[in-house]
C-alpha positions in Angstrom: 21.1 30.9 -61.2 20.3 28.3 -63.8 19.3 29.3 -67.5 16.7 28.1 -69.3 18.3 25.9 -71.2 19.3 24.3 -67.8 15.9 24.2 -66.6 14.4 22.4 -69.3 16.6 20.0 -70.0 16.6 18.8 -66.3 12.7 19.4 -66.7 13.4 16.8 -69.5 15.6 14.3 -67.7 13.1 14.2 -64.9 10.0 13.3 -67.2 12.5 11.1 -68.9 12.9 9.1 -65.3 9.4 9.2 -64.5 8.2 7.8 -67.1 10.9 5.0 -67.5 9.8 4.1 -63.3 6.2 3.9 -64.8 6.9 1.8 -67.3 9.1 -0.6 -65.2 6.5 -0.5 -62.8 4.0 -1.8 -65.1 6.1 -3.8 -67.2 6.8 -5.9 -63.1 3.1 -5.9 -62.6 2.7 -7.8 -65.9 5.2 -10.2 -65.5 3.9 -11.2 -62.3 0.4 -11.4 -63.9 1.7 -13.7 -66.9 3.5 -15.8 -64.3 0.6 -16.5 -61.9 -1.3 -17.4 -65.2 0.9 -19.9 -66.3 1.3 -21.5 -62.6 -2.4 -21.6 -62.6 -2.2 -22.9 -66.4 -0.1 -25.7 -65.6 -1.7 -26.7 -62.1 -5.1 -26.8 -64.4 -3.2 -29.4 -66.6 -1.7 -31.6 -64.1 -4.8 -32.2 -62.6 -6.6 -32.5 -65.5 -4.5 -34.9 -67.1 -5.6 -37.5 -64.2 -2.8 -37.1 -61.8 -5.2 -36.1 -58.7 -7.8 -39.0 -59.5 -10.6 -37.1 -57.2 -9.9 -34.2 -59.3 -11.1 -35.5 -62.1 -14.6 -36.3 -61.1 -15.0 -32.5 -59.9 -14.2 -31.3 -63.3 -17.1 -32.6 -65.4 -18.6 -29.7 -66.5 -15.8 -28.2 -68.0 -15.8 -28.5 -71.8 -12.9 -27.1 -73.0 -11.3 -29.5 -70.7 -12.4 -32.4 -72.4 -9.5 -35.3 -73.3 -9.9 -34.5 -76.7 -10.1 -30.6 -76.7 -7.5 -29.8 -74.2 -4.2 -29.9 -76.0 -5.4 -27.8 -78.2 -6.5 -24.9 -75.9 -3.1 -25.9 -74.1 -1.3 -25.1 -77.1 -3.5 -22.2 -78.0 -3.1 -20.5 -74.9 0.6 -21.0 -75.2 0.7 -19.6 -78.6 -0.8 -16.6 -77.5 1.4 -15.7 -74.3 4.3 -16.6 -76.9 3.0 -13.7 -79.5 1.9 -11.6 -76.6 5.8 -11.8 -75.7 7.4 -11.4 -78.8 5.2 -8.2 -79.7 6.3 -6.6 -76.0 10.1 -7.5 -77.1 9.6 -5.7 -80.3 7.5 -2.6 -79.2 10.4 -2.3 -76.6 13.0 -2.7 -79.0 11.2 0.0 -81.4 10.7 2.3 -78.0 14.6 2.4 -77.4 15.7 3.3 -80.7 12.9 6.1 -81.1 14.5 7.2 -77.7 17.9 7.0 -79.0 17.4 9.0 -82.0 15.3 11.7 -80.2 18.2 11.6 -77.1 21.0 12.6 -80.1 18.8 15.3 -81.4 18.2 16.8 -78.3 22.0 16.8 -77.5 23.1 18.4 -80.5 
């Protein structure tokens, strides 16, 4: 028979795994997203920078895609999926040592 004690911390370890699969899981699902989005990103500038000549007939409409405006949504868009990064590294970062603190606690 297992005691308490036993029980909840393998109740705890268990929660502890589940939640670090969710995470992962959706920490994947994001990196695929960012990734198509930047593959789509950078198709969008190759052709609008003239390399498919039809292409750039077909795009007429689109303001922000203007010669003159889109370097600076390029570089906009960039900066944002740079900060967007760096905050994920640091709320991961601040995640881990929480969990590292609370994991010595709970040890002794």
């Amino acid at each position: 028979m297992k005691t308490t004690e036993q029980r909840i911390s393998a109740l705890h370890q268990r929660t502890a795994l589940l939640r670090h699969r969710q995470e992962r899981s959706i920490l994947y699902s994001l990196a695929v997203v960012s990734l198509i989005l930047l593959l789509s990103l950078m198709r969008l500038t190759w052709i609008s920078s003239g390399s498919i000549p039809e292409a750039r007939e077909n795009l007429t409409g689109a303001s922000l895609l203007n010669e003159n405006a889109g370097g600076f949504v390029m570089t906009a868009v960039l900066a944002f999926m740079a900060g967007v990064c760096l905050t994920v590294f640091v709320i991961r970062m601040r995640y881990r040592d929480h969990k590292e603190k609370t994991d010595r606690k709970f040890r002794e």
